[in-house]
C-alpha positions as CSV (number, residue, x, y, z in Angstrom):
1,X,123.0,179.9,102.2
2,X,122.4,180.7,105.9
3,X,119.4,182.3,105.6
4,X,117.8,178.6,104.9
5,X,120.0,177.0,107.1
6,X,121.8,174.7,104.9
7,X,125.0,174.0,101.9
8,X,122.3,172.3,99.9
9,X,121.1,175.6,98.2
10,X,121.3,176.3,94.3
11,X,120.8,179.1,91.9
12,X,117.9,178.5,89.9
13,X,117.8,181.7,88.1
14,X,119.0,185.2,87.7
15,X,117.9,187.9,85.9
16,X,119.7,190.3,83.6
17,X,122.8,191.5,84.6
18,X,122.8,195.3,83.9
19,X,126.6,196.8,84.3
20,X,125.2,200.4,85.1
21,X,128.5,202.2,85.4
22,X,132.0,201.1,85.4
23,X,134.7,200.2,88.0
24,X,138.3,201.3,87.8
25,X,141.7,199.0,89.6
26,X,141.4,199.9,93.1
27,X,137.8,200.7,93.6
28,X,136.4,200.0,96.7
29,X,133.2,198.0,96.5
30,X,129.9,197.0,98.5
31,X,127.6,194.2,97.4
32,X,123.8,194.7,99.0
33,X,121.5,192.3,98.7
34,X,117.3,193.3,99.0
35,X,114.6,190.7,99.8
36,X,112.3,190.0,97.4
37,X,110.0,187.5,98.6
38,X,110.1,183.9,99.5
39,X,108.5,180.6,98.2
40,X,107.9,177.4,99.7
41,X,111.6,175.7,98.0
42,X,113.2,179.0,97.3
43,X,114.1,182.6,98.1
44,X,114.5,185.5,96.5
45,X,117.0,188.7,96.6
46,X,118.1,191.6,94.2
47,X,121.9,192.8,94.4
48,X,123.5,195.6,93.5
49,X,127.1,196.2,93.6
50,X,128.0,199.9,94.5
51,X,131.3,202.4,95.0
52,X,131.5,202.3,98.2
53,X,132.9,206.1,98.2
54,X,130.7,207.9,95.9
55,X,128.0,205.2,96.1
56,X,127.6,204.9,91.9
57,X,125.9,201.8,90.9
58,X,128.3,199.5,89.1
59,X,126.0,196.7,88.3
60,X,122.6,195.6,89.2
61,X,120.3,192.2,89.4
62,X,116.6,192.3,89.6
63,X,116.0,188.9,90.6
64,X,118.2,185.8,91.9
65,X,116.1,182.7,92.8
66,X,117.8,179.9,94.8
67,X,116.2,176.7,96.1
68,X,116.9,174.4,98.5
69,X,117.7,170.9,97.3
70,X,117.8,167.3,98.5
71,X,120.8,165.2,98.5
72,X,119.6,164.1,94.9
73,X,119.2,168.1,93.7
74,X,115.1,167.9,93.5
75,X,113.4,171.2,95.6
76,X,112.8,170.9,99.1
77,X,110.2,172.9,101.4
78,X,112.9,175.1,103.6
79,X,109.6,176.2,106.4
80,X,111.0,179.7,106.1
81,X,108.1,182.8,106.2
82,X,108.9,186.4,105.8
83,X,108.6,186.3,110.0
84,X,111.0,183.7,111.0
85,X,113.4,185.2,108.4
86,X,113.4,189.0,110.0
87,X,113.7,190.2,106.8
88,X,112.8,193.2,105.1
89,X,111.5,194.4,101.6
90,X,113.9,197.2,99.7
């Protein structure tokens, strides 16, 4: 993930999946992620994937979680803030 700088990232959990509306062949989609905060192993986003012509919501995640890992998989502290990130809340 190269907003922690580094390959040794891992999802540790997701929320719900909610399939709002549905996608036909040939739609055209965007996938936008929103910060949701950050921790001292792990950040945070929510996603939704969206038409990108008549900008329906196809399906939506509250809450993804990933952590930054050692070579052995045990949580790491990335140093990140919400400053040195330049990121903003939806």
């Amino acid at each position: 993930m190269t907003k922690l700088d580094s390959k040794n990232v891992v999802t540790k959990y997701m929320s719900e999946i909610n399939f709002v509306n549905s996608a036909e062949q040939g739609d055209v989609i965007e996938i936008g992620l929103g910060f949701n905060r950050i921790g001292r192993t792990s950040i945070s986003f929510s996603c939704e994937v969206r038409n990108i012509f008549n900008k329906k919501t196809i399906i939506k995640i509250d809450n993804i979680v990933f952590v930054l890992v050692d070579e052995d998989g045990r949580p790491i502290p990335h140093g990140k803030t919400d400053a040195n990130l330049n990121l903003s809340k939806p």
